[in-house]
C-alpha positions in Angstrom: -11.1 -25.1 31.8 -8.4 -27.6 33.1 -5.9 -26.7 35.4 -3.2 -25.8 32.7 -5.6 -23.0 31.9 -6.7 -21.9 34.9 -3.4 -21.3 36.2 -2.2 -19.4 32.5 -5.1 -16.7 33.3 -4.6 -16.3 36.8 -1.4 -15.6 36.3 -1.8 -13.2 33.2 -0.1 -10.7 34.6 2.8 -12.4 36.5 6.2 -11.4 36.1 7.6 -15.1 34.9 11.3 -14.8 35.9 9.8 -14.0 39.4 7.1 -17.2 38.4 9.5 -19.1 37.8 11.6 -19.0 41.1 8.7 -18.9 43.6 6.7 -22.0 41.2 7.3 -25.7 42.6 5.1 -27.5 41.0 3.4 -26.7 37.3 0.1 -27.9 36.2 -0.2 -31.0 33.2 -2.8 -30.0 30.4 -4.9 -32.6 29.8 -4.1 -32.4 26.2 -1.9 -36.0 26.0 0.1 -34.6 23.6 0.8 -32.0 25.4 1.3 -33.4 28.1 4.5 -35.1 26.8 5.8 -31.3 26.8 8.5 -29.6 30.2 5.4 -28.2 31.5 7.3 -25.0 33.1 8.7 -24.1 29.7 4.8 -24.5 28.0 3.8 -22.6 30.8 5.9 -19.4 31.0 6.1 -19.4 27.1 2.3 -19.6 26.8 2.3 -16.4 29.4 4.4 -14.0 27.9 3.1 -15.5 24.1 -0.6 -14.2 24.9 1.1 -10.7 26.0 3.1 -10.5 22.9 0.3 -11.0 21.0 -2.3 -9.0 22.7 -2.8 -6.3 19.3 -1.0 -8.8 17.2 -3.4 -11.6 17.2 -6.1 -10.2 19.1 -9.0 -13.0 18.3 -6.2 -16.3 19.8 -5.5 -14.1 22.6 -9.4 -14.0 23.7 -9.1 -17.9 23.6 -7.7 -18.6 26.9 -7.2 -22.2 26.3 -4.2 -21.9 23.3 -0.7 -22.6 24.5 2.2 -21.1 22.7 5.4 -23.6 23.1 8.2 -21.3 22.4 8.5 -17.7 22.2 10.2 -17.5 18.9 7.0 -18.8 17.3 4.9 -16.0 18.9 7.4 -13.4 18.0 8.1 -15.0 14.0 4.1 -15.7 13.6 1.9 -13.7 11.0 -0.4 -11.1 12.3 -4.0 -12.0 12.5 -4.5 -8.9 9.8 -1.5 -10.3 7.3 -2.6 -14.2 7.6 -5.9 -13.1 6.4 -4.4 -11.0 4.0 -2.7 -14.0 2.3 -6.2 -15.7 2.4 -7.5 -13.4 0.6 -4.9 -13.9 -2.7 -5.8 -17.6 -2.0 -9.5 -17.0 -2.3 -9.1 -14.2 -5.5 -6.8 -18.0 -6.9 -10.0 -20.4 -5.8 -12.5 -18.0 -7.5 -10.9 -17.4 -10.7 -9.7 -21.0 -10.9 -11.5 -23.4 -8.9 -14.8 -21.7 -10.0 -17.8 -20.6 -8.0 -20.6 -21.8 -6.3 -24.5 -20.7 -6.4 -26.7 -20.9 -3.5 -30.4 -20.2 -3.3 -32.0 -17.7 -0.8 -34.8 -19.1 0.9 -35.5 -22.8 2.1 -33.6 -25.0 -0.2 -36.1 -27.8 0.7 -38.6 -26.1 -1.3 -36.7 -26.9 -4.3 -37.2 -29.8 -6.6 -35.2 -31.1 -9.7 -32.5 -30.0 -8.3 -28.8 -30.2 -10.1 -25.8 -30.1 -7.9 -22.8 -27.7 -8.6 -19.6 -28.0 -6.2 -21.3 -29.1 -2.7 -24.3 -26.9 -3.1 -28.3 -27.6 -4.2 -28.9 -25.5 -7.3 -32.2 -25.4 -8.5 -34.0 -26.3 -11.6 -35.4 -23.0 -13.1 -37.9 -25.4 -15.2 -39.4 -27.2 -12.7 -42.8 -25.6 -11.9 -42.4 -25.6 -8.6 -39.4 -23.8 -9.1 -41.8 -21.5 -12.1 -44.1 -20.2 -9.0 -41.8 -19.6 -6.4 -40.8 -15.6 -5.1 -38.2 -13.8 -6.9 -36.7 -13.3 -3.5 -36.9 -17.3 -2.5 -35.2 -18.0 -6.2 -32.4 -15.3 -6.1 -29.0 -16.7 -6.7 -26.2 -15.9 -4.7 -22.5 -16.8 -5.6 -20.5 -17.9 -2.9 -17.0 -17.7 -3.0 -14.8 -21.1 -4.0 -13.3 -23.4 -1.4 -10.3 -25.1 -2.8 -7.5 -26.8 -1.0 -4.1 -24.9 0.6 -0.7 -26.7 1.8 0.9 -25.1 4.3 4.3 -27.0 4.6 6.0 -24.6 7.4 2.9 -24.3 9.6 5.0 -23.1 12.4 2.4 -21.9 15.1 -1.0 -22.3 12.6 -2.1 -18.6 12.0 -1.7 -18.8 8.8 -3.1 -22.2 8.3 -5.8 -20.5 10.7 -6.6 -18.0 7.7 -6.6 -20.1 5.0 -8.6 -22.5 6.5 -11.7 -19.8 6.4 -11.5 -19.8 2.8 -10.8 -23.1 2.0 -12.5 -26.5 2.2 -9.0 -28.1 2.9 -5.9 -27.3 4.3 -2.8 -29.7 5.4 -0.9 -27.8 7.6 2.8 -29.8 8.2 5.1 -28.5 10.7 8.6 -30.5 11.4 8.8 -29.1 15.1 7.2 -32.1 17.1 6.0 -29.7 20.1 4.5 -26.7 17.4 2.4 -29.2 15.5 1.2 -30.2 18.5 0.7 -27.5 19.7 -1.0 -26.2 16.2 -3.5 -29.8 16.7 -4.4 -28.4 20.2 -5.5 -25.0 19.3 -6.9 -25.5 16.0 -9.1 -28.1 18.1 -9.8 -25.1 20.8 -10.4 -22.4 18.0 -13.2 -24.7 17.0 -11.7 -25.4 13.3 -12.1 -28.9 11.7 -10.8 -28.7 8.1 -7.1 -28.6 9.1 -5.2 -32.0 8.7 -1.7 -32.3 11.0 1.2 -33.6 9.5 5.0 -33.3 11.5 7.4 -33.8 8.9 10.8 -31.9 7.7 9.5 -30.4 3.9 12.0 -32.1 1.4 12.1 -32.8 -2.1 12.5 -36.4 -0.8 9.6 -36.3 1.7 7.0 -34.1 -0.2 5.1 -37.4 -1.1 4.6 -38.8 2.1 3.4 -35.3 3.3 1.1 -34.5 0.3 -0.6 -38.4 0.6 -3.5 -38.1 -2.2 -4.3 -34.3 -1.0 -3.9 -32.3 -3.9 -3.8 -28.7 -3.3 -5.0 -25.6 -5.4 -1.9 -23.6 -3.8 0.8 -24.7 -2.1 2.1 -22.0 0.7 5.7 -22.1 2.3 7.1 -19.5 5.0 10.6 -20.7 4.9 12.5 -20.2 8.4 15.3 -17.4 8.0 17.8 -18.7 10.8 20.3 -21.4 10.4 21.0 -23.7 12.6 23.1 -21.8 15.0 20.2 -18.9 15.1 21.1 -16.4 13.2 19.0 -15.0 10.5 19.5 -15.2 7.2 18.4 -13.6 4.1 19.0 -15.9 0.3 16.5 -18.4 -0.6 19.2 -21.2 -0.5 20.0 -20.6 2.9 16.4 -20.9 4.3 14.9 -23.5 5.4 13.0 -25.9 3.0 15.3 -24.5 0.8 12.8 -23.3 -2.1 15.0 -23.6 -4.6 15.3 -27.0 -5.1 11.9 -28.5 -4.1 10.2 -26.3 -6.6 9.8 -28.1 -9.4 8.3 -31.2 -7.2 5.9 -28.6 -6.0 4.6 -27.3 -9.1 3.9 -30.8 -9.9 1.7 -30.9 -7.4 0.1 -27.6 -7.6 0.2 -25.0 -10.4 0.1 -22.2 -7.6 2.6 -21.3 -4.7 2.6 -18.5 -2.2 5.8 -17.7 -0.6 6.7 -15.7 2.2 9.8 -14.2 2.3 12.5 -11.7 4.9 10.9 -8.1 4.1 14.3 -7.7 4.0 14.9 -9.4 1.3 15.4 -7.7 -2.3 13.2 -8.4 -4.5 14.4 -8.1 -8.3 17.3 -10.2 -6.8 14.5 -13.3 -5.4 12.5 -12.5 -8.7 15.9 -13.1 -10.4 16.9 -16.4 -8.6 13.5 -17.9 -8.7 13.3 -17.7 -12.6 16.3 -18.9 -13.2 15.9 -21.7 -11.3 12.9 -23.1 -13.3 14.6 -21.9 -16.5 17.3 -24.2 -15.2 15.3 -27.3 -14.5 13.1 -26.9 -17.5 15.9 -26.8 -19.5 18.1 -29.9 -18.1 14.7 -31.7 -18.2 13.7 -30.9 -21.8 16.6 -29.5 -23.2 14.7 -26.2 -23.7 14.9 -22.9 -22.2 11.9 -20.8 -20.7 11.6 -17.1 -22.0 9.0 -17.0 -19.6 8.5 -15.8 -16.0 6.3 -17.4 -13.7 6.6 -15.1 -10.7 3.3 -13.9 -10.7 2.7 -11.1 -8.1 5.0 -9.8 -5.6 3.5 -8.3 -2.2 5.1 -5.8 0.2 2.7 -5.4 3.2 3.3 -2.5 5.5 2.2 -1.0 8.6 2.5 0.7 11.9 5.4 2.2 9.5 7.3 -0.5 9.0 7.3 -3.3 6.5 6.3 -6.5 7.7 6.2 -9.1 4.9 7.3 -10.3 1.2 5.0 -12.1 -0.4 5.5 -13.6 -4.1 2.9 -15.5 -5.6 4.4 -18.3 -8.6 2.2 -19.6 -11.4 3.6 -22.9 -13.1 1.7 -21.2 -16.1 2.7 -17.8 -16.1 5.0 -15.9 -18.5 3.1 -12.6 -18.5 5.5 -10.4 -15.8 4.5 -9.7 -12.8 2.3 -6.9 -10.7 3.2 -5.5 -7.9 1.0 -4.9 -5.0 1.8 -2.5 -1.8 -0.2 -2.9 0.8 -0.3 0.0 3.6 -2.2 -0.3 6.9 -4.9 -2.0 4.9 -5.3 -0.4 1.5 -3.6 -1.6 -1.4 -2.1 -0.3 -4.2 -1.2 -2.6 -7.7 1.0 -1.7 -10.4 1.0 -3.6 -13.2 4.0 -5.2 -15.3 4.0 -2.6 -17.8 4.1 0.0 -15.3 7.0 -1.5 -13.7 8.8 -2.0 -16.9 8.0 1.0 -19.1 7.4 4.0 -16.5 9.4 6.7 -16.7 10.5 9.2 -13.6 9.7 12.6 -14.2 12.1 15.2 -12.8 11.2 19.2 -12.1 11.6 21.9 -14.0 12.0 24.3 -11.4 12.3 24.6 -7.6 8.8 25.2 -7.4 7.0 22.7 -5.3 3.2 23.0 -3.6 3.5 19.6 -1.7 6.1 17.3 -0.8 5.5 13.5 -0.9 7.0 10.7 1.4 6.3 7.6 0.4 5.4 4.6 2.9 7.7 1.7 3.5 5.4 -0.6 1.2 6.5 2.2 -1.5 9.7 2.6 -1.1 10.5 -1.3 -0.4 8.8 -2.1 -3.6 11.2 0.4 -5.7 8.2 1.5 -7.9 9.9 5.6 -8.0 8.8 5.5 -11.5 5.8 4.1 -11.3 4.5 6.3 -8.6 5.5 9.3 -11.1 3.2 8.0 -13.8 0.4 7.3 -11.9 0.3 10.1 -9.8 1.5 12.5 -12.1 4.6 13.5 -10.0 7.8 14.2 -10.2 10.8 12.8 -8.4 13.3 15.7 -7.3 16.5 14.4 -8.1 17.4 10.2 -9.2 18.5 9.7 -5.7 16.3 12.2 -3.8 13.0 9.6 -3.2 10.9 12.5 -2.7 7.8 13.9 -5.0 6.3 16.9 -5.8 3.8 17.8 -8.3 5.9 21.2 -10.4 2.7 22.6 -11.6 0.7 25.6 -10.1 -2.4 23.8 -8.7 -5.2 25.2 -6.7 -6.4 24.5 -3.2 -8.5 22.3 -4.4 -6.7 20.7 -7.5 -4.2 20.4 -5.1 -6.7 18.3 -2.7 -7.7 16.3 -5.4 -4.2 15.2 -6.8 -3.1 14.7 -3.0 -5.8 12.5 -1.6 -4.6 9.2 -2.8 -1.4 9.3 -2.0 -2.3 9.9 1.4 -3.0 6.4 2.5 0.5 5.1 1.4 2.4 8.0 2.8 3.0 11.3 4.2 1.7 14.9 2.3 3.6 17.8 3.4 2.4 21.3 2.3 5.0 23.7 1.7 5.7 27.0 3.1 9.1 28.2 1.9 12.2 26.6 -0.3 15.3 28.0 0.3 18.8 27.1 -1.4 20.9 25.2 1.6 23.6 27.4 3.0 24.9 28.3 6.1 22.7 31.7 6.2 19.9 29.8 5.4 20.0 27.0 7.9 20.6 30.1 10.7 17.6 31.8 9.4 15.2 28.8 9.1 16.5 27.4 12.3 15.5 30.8 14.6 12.1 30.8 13.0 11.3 27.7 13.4 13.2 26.4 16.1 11.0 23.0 17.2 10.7 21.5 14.2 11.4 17.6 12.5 14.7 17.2 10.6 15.0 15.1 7.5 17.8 14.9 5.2 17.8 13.2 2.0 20.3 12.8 -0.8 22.6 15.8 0.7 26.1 15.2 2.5 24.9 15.1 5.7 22.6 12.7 8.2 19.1 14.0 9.7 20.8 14.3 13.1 23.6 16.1 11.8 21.0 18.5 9.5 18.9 19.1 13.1 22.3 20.0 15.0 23.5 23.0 12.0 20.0 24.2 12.4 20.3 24.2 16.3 16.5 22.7 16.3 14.9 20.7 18.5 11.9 18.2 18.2 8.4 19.9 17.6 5.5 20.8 15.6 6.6 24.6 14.2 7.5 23.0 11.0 9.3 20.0 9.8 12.5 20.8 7.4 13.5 18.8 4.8 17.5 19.0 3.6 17.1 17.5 -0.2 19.0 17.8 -3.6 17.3 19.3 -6.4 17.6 18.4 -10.1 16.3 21.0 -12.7 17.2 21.3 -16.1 19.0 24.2 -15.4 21.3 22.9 -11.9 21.5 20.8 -9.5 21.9 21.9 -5.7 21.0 21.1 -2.7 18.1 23.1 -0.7 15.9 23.4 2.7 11.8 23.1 1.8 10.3 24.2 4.8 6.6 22.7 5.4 4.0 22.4 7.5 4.4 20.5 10.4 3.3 17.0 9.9 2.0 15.0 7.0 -1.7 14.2 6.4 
């Protein structure tokens, strides 16, 4: 432990701004290249990084000898939970098309004749030594594929971190002089050794020099969303590589690239703009048009309630539509392209409802309403109400059954009373249940407006939905009362 990192854990808990004023002088690391950095700024930076990332990136935080050189790059950085996320659609790429790998259980010495597949000893199932061996000592065991990731906005290396467990390769390139060395320093201290440094801005004029003779199986971009008087932005074109136009140089490098985008971002408008801009190339190029569409997959990850990242996988071979993945607190959900296209929303055909459904923000980001209908076998209560139920009288435990699903990408309410929305009602409701949550959905009025009429406050007697209701017969707006909290 050097001094640098002796005096970032003793002072763990500081309060910097107070740090900073009482602080004369501020330890060097020993790191050279690091050492070319304001050693206050490293310093404080590196502090209040490890505290920001404390549940975010639990496993750097228990290395006390990473630094952290801005704290933008601690706040932007992927979780250790999504980075190894996006490893794991790298690794599903490698084993479908890199291929796999067999291994033998037991001593590998004991082996003879043997053939070599990928980096691997494979034995020779003729050889008569091989003929007498145990079952157990010749069992094969497939070993997922190790390909090669780019990651040509490395920014502070989780990422690069995660791929670099599934691959055998990974170039991670970084155009911030003081993050990639920072990245070269704690991949170093993490103890990883497959991760090649390059510092260079990602342009369709500069892609050469960074790619060298690596050739990888997927190239990954996480384009930075501020411009350069930092403030965010949103469109492809104004991010930074701008993906747009180094595309086609990057599918002919690779036929597979992961991007990361805003979760704020819209996605049937990025699905839109990315097509089009191949179809444009292709066709200035060839003189042909595409009437394909090689977005592949598109991602929404969620959790803690809140949507964290886009993610839209691009095959330069693809013209198949694409699936769509949600991804809440850990468990996933896919729909495929013909569920996007060709689901249909049902609607009820009554006021009757035995459970009200909230979807979670990987859901309702992704804009799959119908799709959740048709899988589920719910119904949407009005176009514009986002909101399910299922109409039909189930029991307690069809009910269960139908339910339990959907509980780990939303919220289940069960409930207890619907009632048309009126000023009698919302005095009734509100003196029976008079701690209860407040939504309001699809009606002329806000949740806090809603709470206020019903002269509620905050509690667990119930929580009150205010939603519009389309039957067959009308359309009106009501108050489902349920029970207080969704499982």
């Amino acid at each position: 432990m050097d001094s640098f990192e002796k005096f970032i854990v003793e002072n763990g808990n500081a309060d910097t701004v107070r740090l900073v004023m009482a602080c004369k002088e501020w330890p060097v690391p020993e790191d050279a290249e690091l050492a070319e950095l304001n050693a206050k700024s490293l310093a404080v930076n590196t502090i209040e990084g490890r505290r920001r990332l404390r549940k975010k990136l639990p496993e750097w935080v228990a290395c006390t000898g990473l630094v952290y050189p801005s704290s933008l790059c601690a706040e932007q950085c992927s979780s250790s939970d999504t980075a190894r996320y996006k490893a794991s659609i790298v690794q599903r790429i490698f084993n479908e098309y890199v291929g796999t790998v067999a291994s033998m259980v037991g001593d590998p010495c004991r082996t003879t004749g043997s053939a070599t597949k990928g980096t691997e000893s494979v034995p020779d199932k003729n050889s008569p030594t091989t003929r007498n061996q145990s079952v157990t000592e010749l069992a094969e065991v497939t070993i997922p594929s190790r390909g090669k990731v780019a990651d040509l906005t490395g920014g502070l290396g989780v990422d690069s971190w995660a791929f670099s467990e599934v691959a055998e390769e990974v170039l991670y390139n970084e155009m911030n002089p003081a993050l990639a060395a920072a990245a070269r320093h704690n991949f170093k201290a993490l103890g990883v050794t497959n991760i090649f440094i390059k510092n260079s801005e990602a342009t369709s004029d500069s892609l050469k020099d960074i790619f060298g003779d690596f050739r990888p199986d997927v190239i990954f971009l996480d384009p930075a969303r501020r411009d350069s008087a930092g403030k965010k932005v949103f469109l492809l074109e104004d991010c930074s590589p701008d993906v747009l136009k180094i595309l086609p140089e990057l599918f002919g490098i690779s036929r597979f690239v992961l991007l990361k985008l805003s979760p704020m971002a819209d996605i049937t408008m990025a699905v839109e703009r990315l097509d089009r801009t191949y179809e444009e190339y292709l066709e200035k190029a060839s003189g042909k048009g595409w009437n394909g569409q090689w977005v592949r997959e598109v991602h929404v990850v969620a959790s803690g309630g809140e949507c964290k990242e886009l993610l839209i996988l691009l095959d330069g071979e693809w013209n198949e539509g694409y699936s769509l993945t949600c991804r809440e607190d850990g468990k996933t959900l896919t729909f495929k392209p013909e569920e996007i296209t060709k689901a249909k929303a049902g609607y009820p055909d009554s006021t009757f409802a035995r459970i009200i459904f909230e979807p979670g923000k990987s859901l309702t980001k992704a804009g799959v309403s119908n799709a959740i209908c048709e899988r589920f076998g719910l119904v949407k209560l009005a176009r514009f109400t986002h909101l399910y139920t299922i109409s039909e009288p189930l029991s307690d435990s069809e009910s269960e059954q139908r339910t339990a699903p959907l509980k780990d990408f939303g919220k289940v309410f069960y409930v207890k009373e619907i009632l048309p929305l009126n000023k009698s009602s919302m005095k009734d409701v509100g003196k029976r249940y008079p701690h209860s949550e407040v939504s309001a959905k699809n009606i002329p009025m806000s949740s806090d407006e809603l709470r206020t009429r019903l002269k509620v406050k905050s509690g667990d007697d119930a929580h009150i939905f205010g939603v519009r209701i389309e039957t067959p017969y009308n359309e009106d707006n009501y108050l489902i009362v349920t029970e207080p909290s969704g499982h």
